[in-house]
N, C-alpha and C positions, 0 to 999 in steps of 0.2 A: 584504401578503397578497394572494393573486390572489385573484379573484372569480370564486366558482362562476359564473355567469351575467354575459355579458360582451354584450349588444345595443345599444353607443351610437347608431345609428342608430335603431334602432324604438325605444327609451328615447325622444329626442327626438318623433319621429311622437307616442308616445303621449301625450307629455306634452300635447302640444297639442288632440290629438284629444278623448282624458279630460274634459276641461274644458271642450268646446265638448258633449259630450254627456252631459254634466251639466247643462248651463245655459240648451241651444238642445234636447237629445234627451229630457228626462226624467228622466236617471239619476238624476239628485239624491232625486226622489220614493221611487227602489227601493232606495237606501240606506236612507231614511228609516227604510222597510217591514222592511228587512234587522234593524236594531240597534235595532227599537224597544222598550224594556221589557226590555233588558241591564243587568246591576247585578255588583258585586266588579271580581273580575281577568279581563281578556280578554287571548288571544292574538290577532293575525291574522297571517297569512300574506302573501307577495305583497302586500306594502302599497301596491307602486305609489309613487306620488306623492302617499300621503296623503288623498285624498279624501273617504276615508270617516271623517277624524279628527271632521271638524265634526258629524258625524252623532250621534256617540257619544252620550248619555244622563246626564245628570249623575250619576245613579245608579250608572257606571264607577268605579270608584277607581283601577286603571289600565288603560294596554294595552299588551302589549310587540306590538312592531310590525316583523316579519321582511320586510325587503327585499333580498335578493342584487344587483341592480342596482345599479351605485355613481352615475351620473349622475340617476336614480329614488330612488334611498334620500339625496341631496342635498337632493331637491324634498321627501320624507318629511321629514324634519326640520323642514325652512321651516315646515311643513300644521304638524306639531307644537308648535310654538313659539304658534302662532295657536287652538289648540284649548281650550277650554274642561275636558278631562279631563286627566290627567296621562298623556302619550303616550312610552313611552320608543323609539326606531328603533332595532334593531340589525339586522346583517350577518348572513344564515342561509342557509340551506336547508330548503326546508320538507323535508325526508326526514332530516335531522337536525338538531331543533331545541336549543337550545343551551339549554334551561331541562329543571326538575325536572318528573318525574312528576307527576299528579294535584296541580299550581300551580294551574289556570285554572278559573274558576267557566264561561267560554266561550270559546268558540274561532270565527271568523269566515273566511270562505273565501269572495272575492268576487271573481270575474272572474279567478282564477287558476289551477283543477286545469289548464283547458283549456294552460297552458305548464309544469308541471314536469315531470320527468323520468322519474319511478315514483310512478305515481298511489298506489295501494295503500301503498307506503311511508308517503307523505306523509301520507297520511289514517290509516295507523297510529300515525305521531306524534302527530298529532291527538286520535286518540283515547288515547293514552299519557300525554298534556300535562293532560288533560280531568281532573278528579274524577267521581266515578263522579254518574251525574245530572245530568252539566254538558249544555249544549248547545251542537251545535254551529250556528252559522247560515250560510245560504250561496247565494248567487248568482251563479249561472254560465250559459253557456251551453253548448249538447252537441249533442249526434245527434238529429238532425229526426224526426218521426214517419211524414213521406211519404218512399215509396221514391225518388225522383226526386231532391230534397234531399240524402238521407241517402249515396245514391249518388256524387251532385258532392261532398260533403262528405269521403268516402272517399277521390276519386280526387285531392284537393285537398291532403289530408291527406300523400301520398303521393308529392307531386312541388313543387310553391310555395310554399305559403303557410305551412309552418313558416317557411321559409328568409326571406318577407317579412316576418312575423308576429313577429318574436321567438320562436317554438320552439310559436307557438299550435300547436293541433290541436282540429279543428273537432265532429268525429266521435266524440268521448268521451263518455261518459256518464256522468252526478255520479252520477246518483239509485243507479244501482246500483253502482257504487262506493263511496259510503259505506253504503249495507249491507251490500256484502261486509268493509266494514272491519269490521263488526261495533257500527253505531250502528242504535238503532232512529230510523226514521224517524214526526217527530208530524204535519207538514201541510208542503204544498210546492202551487206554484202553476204551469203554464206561461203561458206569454206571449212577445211575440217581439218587438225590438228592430232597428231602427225598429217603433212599432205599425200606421204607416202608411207606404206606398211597397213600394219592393222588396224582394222576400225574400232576404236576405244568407245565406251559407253561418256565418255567425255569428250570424244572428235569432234560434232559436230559445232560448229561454232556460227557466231554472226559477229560483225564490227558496222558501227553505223552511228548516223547524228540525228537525234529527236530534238524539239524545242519546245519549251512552252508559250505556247500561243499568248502573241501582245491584247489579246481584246479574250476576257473568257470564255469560256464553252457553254 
């Protein structure tokens, strides 16, 4: 079966990268912050390499864990096997995810709208996946709040650094894309990564918890 998402070069970059900032950057602490007082069934998205398995909360009783990346959803498995929750990897696309409607007590979205394909889509899965009052949680980073930033962010978006990045895009915006998906949003934080040094066209970040509303919109 071919693979929606095919980056073996930035897969590698990131694998490495991931790991060193989690352990040398702080990321490890924003995980922590991400899943903390998550209980049942979670989905996440963009698993990555697993990272955020060990973070999981014994209170999980599972997580399916969608990674499209085959050299990435390899390293997902290994993180899996080592987790303390019951983690199951499979092959996806966040824009069509391979599980039933209103399955997940929560759904997790960590460092990944910024590379899929159809933002909206994806976050409609999301909330299609969700039961109604599930939460979703999510850390990412997006569009700067200075024009100067947001600007480099735009012209960057638009000519390298998908093409370096594995299909990143810098310039996006979570917060208001999952409210256009139609979750209400409870609390969300900015902060920007590195907290100290220079400001990367990738620093600016958010981490927060949206839900989808028990009665519809």
């Amino acid at each position: 079966m071919r693979d929606t998402v095919h980056h073996p070069l930035f897969a590698r970059f990131y694998a490495r990268v991931s790991v060193a900032m989690d352990t040398r950057g702080g990321v490890a602490a924003y995980r922590d912050e991400l899943l903390d007082g998550l209980s049942g069934r979670v989905i996440e998205i963009g698993a990555g390499n697993g990272l955020n398995f060990a973070h999981y909360p014994g209170a999980v009783s599972e997580v399916v864990a969608i990674e499209p990346e085959r050299r990435l959803r390899r390293l997902a498995v290994s993180a899996a096997l080592r987790a303390e929750v019951p983690v199951d990897v499979a092959p996806g696309a966040a824009e069509a995810l391979p599980v039933k409607s209103e399955a997940f007590d929560a759904a997790v979205a960590s460092l990944v709208l910024c590379t899929v394909r159809d933002v909206p889509r994806a976050l409609a899965e999301l909330h299609r996946v969700l039961r109604p009052g599930g939460e979703l949680r999510f850390f990412e980073h997006g569009l700067a709040p200075e024009r100067g930033l947001a600007t480099a962010q735009r012209v960057l978006d638009r000519t390298v650094w998908p093409a370096l990045f594995g299909g990143c895009h810098t310039a996006r915006d979570p917060l208001a894309a999952i409210e256009a998906a139609g979750f209400e949003m409870v609390a969300y934080r900015r902060f920007r990564l590195p907290e100290k040094g220079p400001r990367l066209p990738s620093s600016p970040c958010v981490l927060g918890v949206a839900r989808r509303p028990c009665v519809p919109r």
